[in-house]
C-alpha beads as a LAMMPS data file, in Angstrom:
LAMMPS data file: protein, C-alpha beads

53 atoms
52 bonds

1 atom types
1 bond types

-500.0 500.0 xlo xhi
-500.0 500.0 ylo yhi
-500.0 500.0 zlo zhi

Masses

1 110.0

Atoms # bond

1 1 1 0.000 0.000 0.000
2 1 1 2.787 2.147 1.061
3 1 1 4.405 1.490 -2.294
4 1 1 1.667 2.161 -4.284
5 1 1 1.077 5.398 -2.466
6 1 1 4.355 6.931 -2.929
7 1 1 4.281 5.711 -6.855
8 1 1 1.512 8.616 -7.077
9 1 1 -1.266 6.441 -8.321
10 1 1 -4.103 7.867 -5.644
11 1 1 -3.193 11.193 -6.498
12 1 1 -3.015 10.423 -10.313
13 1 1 -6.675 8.984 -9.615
14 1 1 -8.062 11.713 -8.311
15 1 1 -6.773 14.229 -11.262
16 1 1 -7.501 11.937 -13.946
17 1 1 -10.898 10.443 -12.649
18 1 1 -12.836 14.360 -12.530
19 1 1 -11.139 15.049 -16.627
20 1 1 -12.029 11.790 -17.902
21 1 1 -15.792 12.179 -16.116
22 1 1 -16.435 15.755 -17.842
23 1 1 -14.540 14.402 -21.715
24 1 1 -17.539 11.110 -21.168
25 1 1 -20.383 14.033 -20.069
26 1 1 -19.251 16.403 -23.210
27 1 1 -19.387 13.084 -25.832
28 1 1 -22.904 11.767 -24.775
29 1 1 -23.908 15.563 -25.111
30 1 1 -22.611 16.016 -28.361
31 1 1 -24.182 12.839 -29.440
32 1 1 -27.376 13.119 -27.981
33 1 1 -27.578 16.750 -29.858
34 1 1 -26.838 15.476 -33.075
35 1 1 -29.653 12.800 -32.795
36 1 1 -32.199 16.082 -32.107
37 1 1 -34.532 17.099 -34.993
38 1 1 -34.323 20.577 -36.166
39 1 1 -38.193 21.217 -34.755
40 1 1 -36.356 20.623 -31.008
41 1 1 -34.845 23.532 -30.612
42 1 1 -37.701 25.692 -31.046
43 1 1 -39.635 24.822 -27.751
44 1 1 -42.942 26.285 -29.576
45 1 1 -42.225 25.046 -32.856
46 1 1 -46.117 23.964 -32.992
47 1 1 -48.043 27.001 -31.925
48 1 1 -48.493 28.760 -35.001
49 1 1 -48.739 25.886 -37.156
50 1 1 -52.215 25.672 -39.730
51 1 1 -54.117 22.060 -39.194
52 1 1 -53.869 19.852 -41.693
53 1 1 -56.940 19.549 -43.999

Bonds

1 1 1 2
2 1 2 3
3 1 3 4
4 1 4 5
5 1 5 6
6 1 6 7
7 1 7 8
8 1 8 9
9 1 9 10
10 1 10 11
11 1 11 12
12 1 12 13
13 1 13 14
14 1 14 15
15 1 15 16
16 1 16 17
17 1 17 18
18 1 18 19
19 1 19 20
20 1 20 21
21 1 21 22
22 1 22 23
23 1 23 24
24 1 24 25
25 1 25 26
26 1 26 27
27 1 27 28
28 1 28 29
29 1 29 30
30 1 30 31
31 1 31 32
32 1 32 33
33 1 33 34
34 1 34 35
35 1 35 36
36 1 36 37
37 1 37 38
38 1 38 39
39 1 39 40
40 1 40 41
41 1 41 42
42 1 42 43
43 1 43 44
44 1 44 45
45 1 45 46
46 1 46 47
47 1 47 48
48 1 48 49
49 1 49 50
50 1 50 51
51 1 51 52
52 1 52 53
């Protein structure tokens, strides 16, 4: 334990683990936007829309 503790590895853990949390957040964003329609980012895309005869 000792020797595993003075290699740095906890403290390499604890820098890495943070980065490698917010790169995995920003990707599943990024997909997840690119699989949105065009008529999602207006949030009242419908309200002015004629019915359909």
């Amino acid at each position: 334990m000792i020797t595993l503790h003075m290699g740095g590895i906890p403290e390499t853990a604890m820098v890495l683990g943070p980065v490698f949390l917010i790169i995995a957040f920003i990707r599943i964003a990024r997909r997840n936007e690119a699989n949105v329609s065009d008529d999602e980012d207006d949030w009242d895309a419908d309200l002015g829309d004629l019915p359909n005869k």
